[in-house]
LUMZALO-886913 format. One record per residue (C-alpha): y, z, x. Coordinates in steps of 0.001 Angstrom, whole numbers, plus 500000, padded with zeros to 6 digits. Example, Ala and Ser with C-alpha at 12.3 -4.5 7.8 and 13.67 -1.06 7.14 Angstrom:
BEGIN
495500507800512300/498940507140513670/
***
This chain:
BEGIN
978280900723753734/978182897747756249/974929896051755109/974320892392753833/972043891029751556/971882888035749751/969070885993748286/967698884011744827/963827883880744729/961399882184742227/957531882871742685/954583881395740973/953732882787737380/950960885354738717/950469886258734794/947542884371734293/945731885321737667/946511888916737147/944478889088733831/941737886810735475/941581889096738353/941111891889736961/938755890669734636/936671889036736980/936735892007739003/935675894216736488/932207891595735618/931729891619739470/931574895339739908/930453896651736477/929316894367733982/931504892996731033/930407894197727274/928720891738725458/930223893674721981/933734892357720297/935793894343717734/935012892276714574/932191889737715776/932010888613712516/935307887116713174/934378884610715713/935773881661713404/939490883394713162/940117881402716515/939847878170716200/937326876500718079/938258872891718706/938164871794721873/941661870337723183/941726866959722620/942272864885725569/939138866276727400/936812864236729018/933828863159727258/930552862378729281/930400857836729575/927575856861727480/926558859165725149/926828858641721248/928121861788720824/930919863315721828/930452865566723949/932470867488726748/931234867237730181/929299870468731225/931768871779734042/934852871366731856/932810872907728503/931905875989730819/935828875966732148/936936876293728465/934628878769727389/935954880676730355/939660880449728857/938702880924725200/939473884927724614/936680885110722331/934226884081724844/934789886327727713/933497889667726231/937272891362726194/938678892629723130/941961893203724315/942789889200724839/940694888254721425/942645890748719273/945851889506721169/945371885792719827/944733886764716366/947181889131715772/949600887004717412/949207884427714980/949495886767712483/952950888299713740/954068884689713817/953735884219710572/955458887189709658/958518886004712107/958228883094709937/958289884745706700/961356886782707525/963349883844708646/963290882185705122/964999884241703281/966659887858702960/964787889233700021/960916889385700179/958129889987697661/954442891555697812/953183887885697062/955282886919700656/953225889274702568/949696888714700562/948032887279703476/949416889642706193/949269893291704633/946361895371703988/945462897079701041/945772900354702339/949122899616704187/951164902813705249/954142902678707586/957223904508707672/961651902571707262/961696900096710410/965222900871710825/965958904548710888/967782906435708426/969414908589711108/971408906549714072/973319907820717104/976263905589718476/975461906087722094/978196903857723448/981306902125721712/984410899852723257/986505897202721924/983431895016721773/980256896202721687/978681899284719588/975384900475720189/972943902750718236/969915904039718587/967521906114716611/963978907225715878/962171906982712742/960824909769710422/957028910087710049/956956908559706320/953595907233705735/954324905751701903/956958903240702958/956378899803701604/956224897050703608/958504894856701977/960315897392701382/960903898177704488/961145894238705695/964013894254703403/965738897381704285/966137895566707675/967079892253706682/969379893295704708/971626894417707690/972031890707708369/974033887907706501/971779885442706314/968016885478707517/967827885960711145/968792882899713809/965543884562716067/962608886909715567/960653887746718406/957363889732719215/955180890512722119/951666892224721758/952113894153725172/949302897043724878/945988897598722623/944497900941723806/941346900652723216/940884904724723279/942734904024719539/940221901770718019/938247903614715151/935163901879714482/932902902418711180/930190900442709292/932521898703706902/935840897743708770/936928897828712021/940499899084713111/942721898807716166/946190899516717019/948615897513719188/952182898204720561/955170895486719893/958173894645721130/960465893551718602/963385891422719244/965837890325716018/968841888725716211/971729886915713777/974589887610711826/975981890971710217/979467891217708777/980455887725710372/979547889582714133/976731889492716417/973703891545715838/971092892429717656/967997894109717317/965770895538719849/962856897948718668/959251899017719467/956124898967716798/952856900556717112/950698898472714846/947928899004712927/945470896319712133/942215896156709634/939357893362710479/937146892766707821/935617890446705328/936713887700707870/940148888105707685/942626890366709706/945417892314707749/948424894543709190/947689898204708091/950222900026709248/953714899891711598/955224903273712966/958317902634715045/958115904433718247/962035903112719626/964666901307717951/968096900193719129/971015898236717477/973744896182719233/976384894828717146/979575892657718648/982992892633717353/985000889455717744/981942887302718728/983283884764717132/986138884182718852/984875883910722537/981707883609724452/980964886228727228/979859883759729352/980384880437729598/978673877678731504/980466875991734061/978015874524735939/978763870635735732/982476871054735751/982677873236738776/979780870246741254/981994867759739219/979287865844738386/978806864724741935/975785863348743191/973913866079744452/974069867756741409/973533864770739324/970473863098741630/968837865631743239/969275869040740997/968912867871737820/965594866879738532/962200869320737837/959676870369740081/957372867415738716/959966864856739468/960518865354742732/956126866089743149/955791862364742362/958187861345745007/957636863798747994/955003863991750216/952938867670750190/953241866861754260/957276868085753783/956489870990752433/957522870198748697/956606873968746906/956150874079743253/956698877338743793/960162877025744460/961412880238746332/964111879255747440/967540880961747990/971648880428748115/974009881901749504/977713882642749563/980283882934752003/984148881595753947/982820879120755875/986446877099756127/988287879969756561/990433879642753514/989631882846752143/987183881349749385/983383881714749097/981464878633749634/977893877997748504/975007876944750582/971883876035748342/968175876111750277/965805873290749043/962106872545748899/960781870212751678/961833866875751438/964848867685750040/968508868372751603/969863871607751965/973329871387750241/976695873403751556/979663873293748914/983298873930749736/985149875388747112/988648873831746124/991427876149744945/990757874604741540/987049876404741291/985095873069741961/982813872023744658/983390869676747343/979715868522749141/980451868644752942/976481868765754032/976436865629755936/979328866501757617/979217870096758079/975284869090759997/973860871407757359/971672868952755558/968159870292756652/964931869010755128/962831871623756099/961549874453753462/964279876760753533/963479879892751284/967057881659751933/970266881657754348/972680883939755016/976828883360755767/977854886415757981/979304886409761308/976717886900763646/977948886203767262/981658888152766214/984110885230766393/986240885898763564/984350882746761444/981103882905759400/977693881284760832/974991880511758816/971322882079759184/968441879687757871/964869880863757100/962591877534757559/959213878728756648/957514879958759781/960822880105761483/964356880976761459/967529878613762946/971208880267763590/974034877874763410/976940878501764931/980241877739763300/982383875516764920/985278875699762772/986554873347759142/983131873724758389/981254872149761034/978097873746762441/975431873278765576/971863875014766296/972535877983768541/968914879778768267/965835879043766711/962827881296766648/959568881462765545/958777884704763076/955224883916762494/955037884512758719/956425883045755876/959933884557755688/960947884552752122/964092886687752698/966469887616755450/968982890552755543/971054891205757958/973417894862758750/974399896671762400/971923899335762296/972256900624765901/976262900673765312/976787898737768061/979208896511766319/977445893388765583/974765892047763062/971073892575763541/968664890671760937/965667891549759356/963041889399758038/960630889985755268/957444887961755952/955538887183753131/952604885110754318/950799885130757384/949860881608758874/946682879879758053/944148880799760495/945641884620761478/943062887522761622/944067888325757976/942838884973757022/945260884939754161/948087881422755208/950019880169753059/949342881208749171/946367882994750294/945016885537748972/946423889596748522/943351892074749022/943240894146747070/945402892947744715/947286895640743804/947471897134746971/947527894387749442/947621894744753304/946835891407754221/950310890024754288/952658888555757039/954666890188759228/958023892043759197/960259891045761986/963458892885763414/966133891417765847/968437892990767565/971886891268768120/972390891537772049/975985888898771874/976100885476772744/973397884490770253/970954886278772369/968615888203769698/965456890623770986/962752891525768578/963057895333767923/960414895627765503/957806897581767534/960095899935769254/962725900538766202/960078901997763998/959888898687761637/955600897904762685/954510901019760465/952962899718757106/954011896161758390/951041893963756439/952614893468753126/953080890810751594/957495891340751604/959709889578749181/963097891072750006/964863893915751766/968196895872751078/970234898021753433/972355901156752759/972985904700754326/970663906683751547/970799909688753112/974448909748754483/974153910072758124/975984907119759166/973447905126760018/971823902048757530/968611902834756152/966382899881754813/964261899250751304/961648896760751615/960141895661748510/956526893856748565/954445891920746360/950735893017745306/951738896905746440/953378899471747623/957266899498748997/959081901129752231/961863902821752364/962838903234756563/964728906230757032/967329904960760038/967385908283762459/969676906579765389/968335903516765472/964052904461764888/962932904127761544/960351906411760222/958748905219756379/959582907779754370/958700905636750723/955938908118749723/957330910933750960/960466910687748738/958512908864745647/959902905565745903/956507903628746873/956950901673743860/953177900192743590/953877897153741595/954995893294742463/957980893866744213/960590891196743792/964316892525745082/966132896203745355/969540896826744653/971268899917745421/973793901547743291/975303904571741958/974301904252738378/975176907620736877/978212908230738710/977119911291740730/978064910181744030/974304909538745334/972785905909745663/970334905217743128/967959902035743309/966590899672741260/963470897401742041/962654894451740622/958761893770739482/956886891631737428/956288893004733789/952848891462732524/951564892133728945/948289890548729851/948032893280732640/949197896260729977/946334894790727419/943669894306730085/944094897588732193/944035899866728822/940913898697728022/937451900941728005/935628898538730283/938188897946732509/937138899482736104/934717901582734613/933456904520736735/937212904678739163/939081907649739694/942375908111737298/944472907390740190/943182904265741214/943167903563737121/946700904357736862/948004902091740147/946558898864738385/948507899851735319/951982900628737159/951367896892738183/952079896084735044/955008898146733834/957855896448735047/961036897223736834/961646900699737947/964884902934738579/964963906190740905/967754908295740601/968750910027743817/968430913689743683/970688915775746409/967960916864749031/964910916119747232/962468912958746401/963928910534744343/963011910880740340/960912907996738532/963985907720734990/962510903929734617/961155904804731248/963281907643729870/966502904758730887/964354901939729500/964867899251731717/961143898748732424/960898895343730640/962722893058733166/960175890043732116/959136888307734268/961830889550737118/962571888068740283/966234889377741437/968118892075740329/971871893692740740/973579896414739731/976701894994738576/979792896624736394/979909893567734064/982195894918731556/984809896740734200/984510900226732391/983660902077735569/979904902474734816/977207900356736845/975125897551734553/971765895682735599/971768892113735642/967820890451736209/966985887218736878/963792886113735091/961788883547734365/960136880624735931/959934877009734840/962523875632732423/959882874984728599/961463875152725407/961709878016724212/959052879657722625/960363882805720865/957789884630723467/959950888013724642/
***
């Protein structure tokens, strides 16, 4: 293929406002129940208000102002009429403390568990007895397995049957309360019951190697007599890793501060968090919390080594780094003319006007510069134009085989005051199937820096109102011409069939609509069978799996429309190419759903055995760490 892509994203934790979306829209349309699972419990939670609150001047009481009383009530699971997100806190707390129980020591008792396991407990071995290596090298061994139905398994029993694989209680035990279906609870006069799925993440120590643990629980929980007990754990997935010689070398090491050599940019203006630079930068330049912003890589001296040019939030230098024979950086951005302090989301280093060097591409918000490369790393404007949405993401490949580089952009907002009356952060409607979003933009590459906008007459306007994150180019189809994956926030992706230069969207037609919060697509031939698979990156929310599984939620919809808010939800997704046919949905059966929180993704062979990995890129704003998968 001849098609470029390059970008590094970070969007706004949309977590939160997913499960307060859909909850508000559910009390706006239909009413929330006024009934919780165990009412009796209310004093589980603990009701304190945080401290720090402001208390009303004057009164001899304290008491919490009125506005910010009603604001925590509207926070406080308990008070919102969802079971889901009250039988989430509690039984988090709960599987905390059992994290915390198994971390002390190897061997448990009954009297360990006393205040976590029900009476009538029944579960079946949380480790299988059966395992299947599924794939072994010099380094790594993995097994996987699925447990028997045994319903008279102790629990600490069965707690110890799994610690005992390690050598010392485990360095980290994680869980995640990702789904209560609420068409399990069984509700009677005397106790109520519920059931929850878990993802289960343990790692340490076993025979002097790395060991890892990855597994999936449906739970069982009893509330009654004010207290809330685990009845029950059947293990629906379970996976070992185990790594030989992991004590003797790292996989990866970080190099970061050797290879900027502690310069200044590194030291003064990337070390520094979001909130840092907030207290120092007028909102006027653009400063985004948000922080999408991109790097890229490229020759941009000529000496047959990729450089690095890093986009920054407003008010802040973009940065282009040289690299030295030795692996380290060398800033050149004040002398290169590169030092832009514009919000830049993402750049590109690709030889656009076919001189033999590498120019750099810069999206600046509502707009998009060229510079042309004038040799040892010096640059000038040559074009700037105007895209009229918030380009997040540029890609560039020659899809009219003309011999030069056209460039797509993916436009993510529209600007304040358009027809969609959306701007900058505004807001997707409907949110999981947004068409209020900015526009895509195509230009053609006509020489001598001269681009045309295409996107009408190519084929690119059709479905053009999403709310694009990134795009990815490659000949799907194998006609010799580059076809292009668009992947969009808040709903449903494209997939533009190239047929000589006019694109046709062909996404639903071959299954790869993807109705989720598209993040990035990477192509790749995964299973080795000569046809380009792809893999999109979305945002897996727990909240979202609790919330959408719930009997109130939507009440009244059609399953379809049920079933596209809970594909928001899921996660990352893979579609295998099929010779001649629609692409097939493997996302689940190949488990790599649970990205987290995912904003980039690559197919990648890390290892160099001839078989295509996934690398994602998660997260958002550097916290301690939790133990939260």
């Amino acid at each position: 293929m001849y098609g470029f892509e390059l970008r590094l994203s970070f969007k706004v934790s949309w977590l939160f406002f997913f499960g307060l979306f859909v909850i508000t829209l559910c009390c706006f349309s239909t009413g929330c129940s006024e009934k919780k699972v165990g009412s009796e419990l209310i004093d589980i939670v603990d009701t304190d208000l945080v401290s720090g609150m402001v208390v009303a001047p004057g009164l001899k009481d304290s008491k919490v102002i009125a506005p910010l009383e009603d604001a925590w009530r509207r926070i406080d699971p308990k008070e919102d009429g969802w079971n889901s997100e009250f039988l989430n806190e509690i039984t988090t707390k709960k599987l905390k403390n059992l994290s915390n129980i198994m971390k002390l020591k190897n061997l448990i008792n009954k009297k360990d568990l006393q205040q976590i396991q029900g009476d009538e407990y029944k579960g079946n071995f949380l480790r299988p007895k059966v395992l299947e290596e599924i794939y072994k090298n010099d380094e790594f061994i993995v097994k996987r397995g699925h447990a028997k139905k045994e319903s008279n398994v102790k629990l600490k029993d069965s707690i110890n049957d799994l610690l005992s694989l390690f050598d010392a209680p485990p360095e980290k035990i994680a869980f995640k309360l990702y789904r209560i279906n609420q068409e399990d609870l069984g509700i009677d006069s005397k106790k109520d019951i519920f059931k929850g799925r878990v993802l289960v993440n343990i790692s340490g120590l076993s025979g002097g190697n790395l060991f890892q643990i990855n597994s999936e629980w449906e739970t069982s929980w009893i509330l009654s007599d004010e207290s809330l007990k685990l009845n029950g754990i059947i293990v629906l997935s379970y996976e070992e890793v185990s790594r030989n010689g992991a004590k003797n070398h790292k996989l990866f090491v970080d190099i970061t501060s050797s290879v900027f050599g502690n310069g200044e940019a590194y030291r003064e203006q990337f070390l520094r968090s979001t909130d840092h630079w907030r207290s120092r930068i007028a909102r006027d330049f653009g400063l985004d919390v948000v922080a999408n912003h991109g790097i890229a890589f490229g020759d941009v001296n000529g000496d047959k080594l990729d450089d690095m040019y890093v986009c920054q939030q407003g008010g802040l230098p973009n940065r282009l780094f040289i690299r030295r024979a030795d692996g380290t950086l060398k800033d050149v951005t004040e002398s290169s003319n590169t030092g832009w302090l514009d919000y830049c989301a993402s750049a590109l280093i690709l030889d656009f006007d076919n001189d033999g060097d590498r120019d750099i591409a810069i999206s600046q918000n509502f707009k998009i510069l060229f510079m042309d490369n004038l040799g040892n790393a010096k640059f000038e404007i040559a074009l700037g134009l105007g895209t009229h949405a918030q380009t997040f993401s540029i890609s560039a490949a020659d899809y009219d085989n003309d011999g030069d580089l056209d460039v797509f952009l993916c436009g993510y907002n529209p600007p304040a005051g358009s027809e969609s009356e959306s701007g900058v952060m505004g807001e997707p409607m409907p949110y999981h199937d947004a068409r209020n979003g900015g526009k895509n933009k195509m230009l053609r590459n006509d020489g001598n820096w001269n681009f045309t906008e295409v996107t009408e007459e190519s084929g690119l306007n059709q479905n053009n109102d999403r709310f694009s994150f990134a795009s990815s180019w490659h000949d799907y189809d194998r006609d010799g011409d580059l076809d292009l994956y668009v992947a969009n926030d808040y709903g449903r992706n494209n997939l533009y069939q190239n047929n000589g230069g006019k694109f046709v969207d062909v996404a639903k037609e071959f299954g790869v609509e993807d109705m989720s919060a598209g993040m990035s697509v990477s192509w790749g031939d995964y299973n080795r069978d000569g046809l380009p698979d792809l893999y999109v990156s979305n945002m897996f929310s727990s909240a979202g799996n609790r919330i959408t599984y719930q009997r109130q939620f939507k009440l009244g919809v059609n399953s379809n429309l049920l079933n596209d808010f809970r594909r928001h939800a899921r996660g990352n997704s893979l579609f295998q190419a099929v010779s001649g046919q629609p692409f097939k949905d493997v996302s689940e059966v190949a488990n790599v759903t649970m990205g987290r929180w995912a904003w980039g993704s690559r197919f990648a062979d890390i290892d160099n055995d001839g078989w295509l990995d996934i690398l994602v890129a998660n997260g958002f704003i550097t916290a301690p760490d939790s133990g939260d998968l």
